[in-house]
PLY file of the C-alpha trace (Angstrom):
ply
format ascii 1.0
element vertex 343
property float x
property float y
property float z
element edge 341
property int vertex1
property int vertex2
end_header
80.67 154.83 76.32
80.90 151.98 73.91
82.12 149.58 76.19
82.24 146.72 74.06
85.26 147.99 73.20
88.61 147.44 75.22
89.68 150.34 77.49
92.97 149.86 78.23
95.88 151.35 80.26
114.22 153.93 74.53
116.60 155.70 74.28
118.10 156.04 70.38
120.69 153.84 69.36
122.92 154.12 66.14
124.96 151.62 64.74
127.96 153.52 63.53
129.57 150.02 61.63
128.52 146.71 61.19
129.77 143.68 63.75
128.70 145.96 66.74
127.51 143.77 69.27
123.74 144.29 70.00
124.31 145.38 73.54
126.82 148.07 71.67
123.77 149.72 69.67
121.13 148.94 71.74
119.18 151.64 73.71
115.88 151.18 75.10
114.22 148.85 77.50
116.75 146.34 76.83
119.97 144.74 78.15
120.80 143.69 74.58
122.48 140.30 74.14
125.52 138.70 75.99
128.55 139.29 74.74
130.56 138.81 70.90
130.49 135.07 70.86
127.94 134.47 73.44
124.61 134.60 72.53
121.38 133.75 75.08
119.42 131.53 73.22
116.54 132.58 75.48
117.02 136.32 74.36
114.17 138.06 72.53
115.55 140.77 70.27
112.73 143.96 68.91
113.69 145.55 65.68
111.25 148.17 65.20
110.89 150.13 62.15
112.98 152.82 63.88
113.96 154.34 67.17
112.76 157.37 68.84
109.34 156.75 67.49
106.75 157.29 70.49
104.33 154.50 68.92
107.16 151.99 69.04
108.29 152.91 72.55
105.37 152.05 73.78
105.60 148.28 72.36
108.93 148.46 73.86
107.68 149.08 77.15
105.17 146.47 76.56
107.63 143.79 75.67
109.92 144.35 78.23
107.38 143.99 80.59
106.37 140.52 79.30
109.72 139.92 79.28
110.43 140.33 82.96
107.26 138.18 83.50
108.20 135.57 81.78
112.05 135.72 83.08
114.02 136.21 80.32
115.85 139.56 78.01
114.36 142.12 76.02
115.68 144.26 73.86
115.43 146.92 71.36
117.78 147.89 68.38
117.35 148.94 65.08
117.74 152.05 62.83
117.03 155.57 62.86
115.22 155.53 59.28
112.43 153.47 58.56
113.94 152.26 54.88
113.04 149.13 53.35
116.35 147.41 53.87
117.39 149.03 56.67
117.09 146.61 59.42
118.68 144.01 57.51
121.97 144.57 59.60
120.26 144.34 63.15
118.77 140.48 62.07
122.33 139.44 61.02
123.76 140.75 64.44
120.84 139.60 66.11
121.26 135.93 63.61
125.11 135.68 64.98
125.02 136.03 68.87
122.10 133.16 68.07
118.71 134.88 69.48
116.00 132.94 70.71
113.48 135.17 68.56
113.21 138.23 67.19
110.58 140.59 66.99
110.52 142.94 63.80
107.49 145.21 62.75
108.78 145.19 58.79
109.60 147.99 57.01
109.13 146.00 53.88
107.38 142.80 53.39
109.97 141.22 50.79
113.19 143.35 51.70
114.42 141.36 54.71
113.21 138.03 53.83
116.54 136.74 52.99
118.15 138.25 55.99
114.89 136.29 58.23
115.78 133.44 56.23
118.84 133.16 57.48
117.93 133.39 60.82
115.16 130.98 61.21
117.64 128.70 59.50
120.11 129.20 62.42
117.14 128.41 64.80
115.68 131.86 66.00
112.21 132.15 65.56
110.72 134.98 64.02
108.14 136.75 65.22
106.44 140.11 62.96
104.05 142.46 64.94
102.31 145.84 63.48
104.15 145.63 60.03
104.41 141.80 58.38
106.24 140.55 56.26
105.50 137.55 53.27
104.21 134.54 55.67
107.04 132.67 54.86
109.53 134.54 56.31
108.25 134.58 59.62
106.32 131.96 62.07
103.84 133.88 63.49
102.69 137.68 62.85
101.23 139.72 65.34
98.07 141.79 64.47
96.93 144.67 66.08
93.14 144.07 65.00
91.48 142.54 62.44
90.20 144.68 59.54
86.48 143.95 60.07
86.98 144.93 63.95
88.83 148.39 63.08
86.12 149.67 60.66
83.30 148.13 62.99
84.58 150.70 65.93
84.95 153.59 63.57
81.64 153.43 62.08
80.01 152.58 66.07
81.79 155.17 67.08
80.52 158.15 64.65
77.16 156.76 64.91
77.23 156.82 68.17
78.12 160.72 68.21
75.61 161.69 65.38
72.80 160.08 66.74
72.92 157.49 64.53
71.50 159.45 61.39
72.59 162.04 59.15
75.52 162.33 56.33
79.02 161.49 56.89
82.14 161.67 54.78
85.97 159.51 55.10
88.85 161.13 54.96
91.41 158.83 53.89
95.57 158.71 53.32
96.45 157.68 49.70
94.11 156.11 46.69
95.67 152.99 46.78
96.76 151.97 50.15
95.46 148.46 50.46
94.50 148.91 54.49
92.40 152.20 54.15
90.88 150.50 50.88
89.84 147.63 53.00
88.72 149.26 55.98
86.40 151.47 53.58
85.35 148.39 51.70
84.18 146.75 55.36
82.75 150.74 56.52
80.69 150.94 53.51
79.62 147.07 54.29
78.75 147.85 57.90
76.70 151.25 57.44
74.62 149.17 55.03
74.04 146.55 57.08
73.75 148.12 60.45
73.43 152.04 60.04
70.11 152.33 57.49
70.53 156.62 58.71
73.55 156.96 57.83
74.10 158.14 54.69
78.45 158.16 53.77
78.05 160.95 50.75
82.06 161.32 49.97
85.58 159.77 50.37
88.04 161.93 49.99
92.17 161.26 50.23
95.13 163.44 51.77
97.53 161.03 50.93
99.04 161.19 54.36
100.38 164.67 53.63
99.34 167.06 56.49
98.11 169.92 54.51
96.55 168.11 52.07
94.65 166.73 54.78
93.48 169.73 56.04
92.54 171.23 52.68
90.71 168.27 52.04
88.72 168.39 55.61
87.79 172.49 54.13
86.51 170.68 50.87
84.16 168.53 52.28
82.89 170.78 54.77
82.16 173.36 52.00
80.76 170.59 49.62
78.15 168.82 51.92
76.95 172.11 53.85
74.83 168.70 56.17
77.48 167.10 56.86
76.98 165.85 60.91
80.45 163.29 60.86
83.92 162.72 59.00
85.81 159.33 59.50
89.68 159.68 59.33
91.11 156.13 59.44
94.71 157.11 59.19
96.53 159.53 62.23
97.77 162.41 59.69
94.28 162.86 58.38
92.49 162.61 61.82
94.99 165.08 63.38
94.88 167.23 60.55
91.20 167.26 60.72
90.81 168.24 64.14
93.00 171.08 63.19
90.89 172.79 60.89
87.38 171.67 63.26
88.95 173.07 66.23
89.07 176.70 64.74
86.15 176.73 62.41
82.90 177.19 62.58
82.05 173.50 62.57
83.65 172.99 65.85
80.96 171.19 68.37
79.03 170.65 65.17
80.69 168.44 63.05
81.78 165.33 64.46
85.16 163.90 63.83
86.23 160.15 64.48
88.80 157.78 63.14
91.93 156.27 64.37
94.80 158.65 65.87
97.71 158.39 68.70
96.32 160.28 72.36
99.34 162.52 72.07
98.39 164.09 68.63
94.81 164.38 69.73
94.92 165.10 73.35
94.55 168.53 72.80
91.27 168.36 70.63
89.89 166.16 72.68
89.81 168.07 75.81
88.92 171.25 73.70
85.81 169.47 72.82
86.90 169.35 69.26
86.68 165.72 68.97
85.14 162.93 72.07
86.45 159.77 71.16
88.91 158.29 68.24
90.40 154.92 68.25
93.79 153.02 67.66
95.24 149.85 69.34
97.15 149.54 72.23
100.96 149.37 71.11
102.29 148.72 74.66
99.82 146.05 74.81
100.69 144.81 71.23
104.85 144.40 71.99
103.45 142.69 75.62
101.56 140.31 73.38
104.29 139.76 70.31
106.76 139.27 73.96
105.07 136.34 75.00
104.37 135.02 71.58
108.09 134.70 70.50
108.54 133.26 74.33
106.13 130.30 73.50
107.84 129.85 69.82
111.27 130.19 71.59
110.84 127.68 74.34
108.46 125.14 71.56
105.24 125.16 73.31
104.03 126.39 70.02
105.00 125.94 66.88
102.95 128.80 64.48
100.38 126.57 63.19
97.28 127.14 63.40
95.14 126.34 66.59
98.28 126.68 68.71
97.46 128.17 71.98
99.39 130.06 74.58
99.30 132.02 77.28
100.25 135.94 77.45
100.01 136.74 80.83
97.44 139.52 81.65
96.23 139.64 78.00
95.05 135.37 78.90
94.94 133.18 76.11
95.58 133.61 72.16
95.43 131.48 69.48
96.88 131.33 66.39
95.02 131.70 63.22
95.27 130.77 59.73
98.47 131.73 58.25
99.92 132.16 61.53
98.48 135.21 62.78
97.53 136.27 66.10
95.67 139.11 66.69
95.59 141.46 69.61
91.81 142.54 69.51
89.54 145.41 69.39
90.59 148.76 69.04
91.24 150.55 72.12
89.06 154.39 72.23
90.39 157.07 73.42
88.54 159.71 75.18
88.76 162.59 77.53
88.36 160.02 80.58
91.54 157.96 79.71
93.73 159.79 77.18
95.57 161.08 79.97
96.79 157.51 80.82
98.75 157.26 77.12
101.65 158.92 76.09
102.18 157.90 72.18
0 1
1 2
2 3
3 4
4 5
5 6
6 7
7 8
9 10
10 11
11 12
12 13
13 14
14 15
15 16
16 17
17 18
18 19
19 20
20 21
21 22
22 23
23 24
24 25
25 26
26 27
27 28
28 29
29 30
30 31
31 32
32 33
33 34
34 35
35 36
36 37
37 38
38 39
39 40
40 41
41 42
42 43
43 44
44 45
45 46
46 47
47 48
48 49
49 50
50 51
51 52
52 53
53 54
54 55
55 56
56 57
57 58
58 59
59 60
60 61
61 62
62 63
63 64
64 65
65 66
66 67
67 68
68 69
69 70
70 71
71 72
72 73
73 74
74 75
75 76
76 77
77 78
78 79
79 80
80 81
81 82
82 83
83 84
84 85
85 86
86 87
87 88
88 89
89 90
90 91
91 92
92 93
93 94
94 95
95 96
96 97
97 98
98 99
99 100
100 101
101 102
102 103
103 104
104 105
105 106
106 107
107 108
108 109
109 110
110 111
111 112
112 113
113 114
114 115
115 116
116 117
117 118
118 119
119 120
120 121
121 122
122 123
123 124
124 125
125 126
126 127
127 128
128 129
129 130
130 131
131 132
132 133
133 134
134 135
135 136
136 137
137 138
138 139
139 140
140 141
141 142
142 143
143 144
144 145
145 146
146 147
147 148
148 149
149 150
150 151
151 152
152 153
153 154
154 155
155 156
156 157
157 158
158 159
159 160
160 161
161 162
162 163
163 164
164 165
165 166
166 167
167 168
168 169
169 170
170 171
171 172
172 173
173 174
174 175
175 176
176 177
177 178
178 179
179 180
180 181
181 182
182 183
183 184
184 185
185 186
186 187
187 188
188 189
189 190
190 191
191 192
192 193
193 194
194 195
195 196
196 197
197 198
198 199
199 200
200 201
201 202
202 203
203 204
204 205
205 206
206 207
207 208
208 209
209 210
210 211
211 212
212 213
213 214
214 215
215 216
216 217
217 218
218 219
219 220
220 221
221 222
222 223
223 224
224 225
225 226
226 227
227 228
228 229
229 230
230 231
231 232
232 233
233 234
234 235
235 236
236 237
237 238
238 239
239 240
240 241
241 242
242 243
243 244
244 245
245 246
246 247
247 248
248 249
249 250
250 251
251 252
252 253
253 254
254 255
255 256
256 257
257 258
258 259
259 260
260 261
261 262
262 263
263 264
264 265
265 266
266 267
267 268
268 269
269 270
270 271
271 272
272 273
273 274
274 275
275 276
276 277
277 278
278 279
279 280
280 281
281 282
282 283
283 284
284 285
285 286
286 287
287 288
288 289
289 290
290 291
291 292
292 293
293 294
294 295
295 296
296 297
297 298
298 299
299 300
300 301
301 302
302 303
303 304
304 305
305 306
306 307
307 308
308 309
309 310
310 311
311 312
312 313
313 314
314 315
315 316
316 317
317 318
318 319
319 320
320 321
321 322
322 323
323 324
324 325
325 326
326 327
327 328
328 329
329 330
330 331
331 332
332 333
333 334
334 335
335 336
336 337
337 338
338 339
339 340
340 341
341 342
C-alpha cells in the first residue's frame, strides 16, 4: 500500500568526572577519539539526547555505517538524562581532542549554544539532526521530514483505511507543543483540500502522559458513537491508543493511524488492531546527518543553501534555506515490514 511513500529497511556510557577522554565514556558504535592530546580532525562525534534510547541506537547504527563508507570514526557519547544542559560536557570534550564535527540531536535549542559556540570557533563543524538547535549555533540541521510531508502521510494513510469517508478524530500530546500544533494546522489544511468525506469532528490532547492518553482514546470513542478513524501524531498517544482499541469493542472497527516506533506497535499491528502507522527512519536519519558532517568536515560544503552532496545510498541532498536538510517522507510501518525494525 501507499507506495509513494518510502519503505525502508550502544552500549551505555557514563561519564563519572569531567576531562574523561571520549574514548573513556564512549559506548556504542564508536571507537571514540584518539587519545588526551590527540584529536582526529577527521572524527565525527554523536551526542544524542541520551544513551540506551532504542530510537537513538538506531541513528547510531546508521551513522556508523556512513562512517565506515566514507572511511573515517564514529562515535557515540553523551548522557544518561535527556536535561537541557546536559550534554554541554560531551561538546567541550569533544571541542578539546579537536573533532572534525559533531553530531548532536539538542536537548534544548538555546542551552548548549555557548558550548557549540565554542566549538565551531575551534573549527569543528556542527551538525544538529532530530532535535535543532537556534540556526546559529549550528551549520546545517538535519530533518527527519518536513511538516507538510508528515501530516500529508497521516491523513493518506487514515483515508486510505476508512475508505476515504466518514468522521475522524486527533489525538494529540500537549496544547501547546508547536510540532503537533503544526502538523494539525497542515491535517486540517489537507482534509480540506484533498479529503471533501472526511469529516475531523474532535482534537483531543493526552499531553504525552500514557493514561491520559488512553482515557482520552475512551472519550472520544464514547463521544462520536461514528467515529470510523483517530490520528495520533505523537508515539505515547498512538501506543496508548492501540491499547484501549485492541481490547474494546472498537477493535477491527475503528481505525487507528499516526506516527509510532515498530517496537511499541508491533504487537497491535499483527493483532489486527492497527495496519499501518508512520515515523521516519532513524537509522537512515544518523546515515544521512554521517555524511552531512563528512561533506562540512572535509569543505565540500559549506551549509549554505543550494549546497549539494552526496550520502551514499540515500544519493543526493541539498541544503535548504536556513541550512536544513531533510531526510524525506515518512517511512510506514506495517505488518509486511515491521519485523525488519527494532526501535
Amino acid at each position: 500500500m501507499t507506495s509513494k511513500f518510502r519503505r525502508a529497511g550502544s552500549a551505555v556510557a557514563i561519564v563519572a568526572a569531567l576531562g574523561l577522554t571520549l574514548s573513556a565514556c564512549g559506548g556504542g558504535s564508536g571507537s571514540g577519539s584518539d587519545g588526551e592530546g590527540g584529536g582526529d580532525t577527521s572524527s565525527i562525534t554523536f551526542i544524542p539526547k541520551n544513551l540506551g534510547n532504542p530510537y537513538f541506537d538506531a541513528s547510531d547504527a546508521g551513522g556508523q555505517k556512513a562512517a565506515d563508507e566514507i572511511g573515517t570514526k564514529w562515535s557515540q557519547v553523551g548522557p544518561t538524562e535527556a536535561t537541557p544542559d546536559s550534554q554541554v560536557s560531551f561538546i567541550n570534550t569533544a571541542t578539546q581532542q579537536r573533532a572534525g564535527a559533531l553530531v548532536v540531536s539538542a536537548n534544548d535549542p538555546t542551552a548548549i549554544g555557548d558550548a557549540l559556540d565554542e566549538a565551531r570557533n575551534a573549527g569543528t563543524k556542527v551538525v544538529t539532526m532530530d532535535s535543532d538547535t537556534e540556526p546559529q549555533f549550528r551549520d546545517v540541521f538535519v530533518s527527519q521530514a518536513d511538516a507538510a510531508g508528515i501530516a500529508k502521510s497521516q491523513v493518506d494513510l487514515i483515508a486510505e483505511q476508512i475508505g476515504g469517508k466518514g468522521e475522524i478524530a486527533i489525538l494529540s500530546a500537549a496544547a501547546n507543543a508547536t510540532n503537533q500544533n503544526e502538523w494539525i494546522k497542515l491535517m486540517e489544511e489537507e482534509l480540506a483540500a484533498n479529503h471533501p468525506d472526511i469529516k475531523l469532528v474532535d482534537t483531543v490532547y493526552g499531553n504525552d502522559d500514557d493514561q491520559t492518553s488512553f482515557d482520552k482514546t475512551a472519550g472520544l470513542l464514547q463521544s462520536h458513537p461514528n467515529l470510523k478513524g483517530i490520528i495520533s501524531p505523537t508515539t505515547v498517544g498512538i501506543a496508548a491508543a492501540a491499547r484501549y482499541l485492541s481490547d474494546s469493542q472498537y477493535k477491527g472497527k475503528v481505525a487507528l493511524t499516526g506516527l509510532g516506533t515498530p517496537n511499541q506497535m508491533r504487537e497491535y499491528v499483527k493483532d489486527g488492531t492497527v495496519k499501518s502507522f508512520a515515523l521516519w527512519d532513524p537509522e537512515q536519519l544518523g546515515y544521512l546527518a554521517a555524511y552531512t558532517a563528512e561533506a562540512l568536515a572535509s569543505g565540500d560544503i559549506e551549509g549554505k543553501e543550494g549546497d549539494t552532496f552526496e550520502a551514499g545510498d540515500l544519493g543526493e541532498y541539498t541544503v535548504g534555506a536556513d541550512g536544513v536538510v531533510v531526510l524525506g517522507e515518512p517511512t510506514v510501518f506495517e505488518e509486511s515490514n515491521i519485523d525488519d525494525f527494532d526501535f
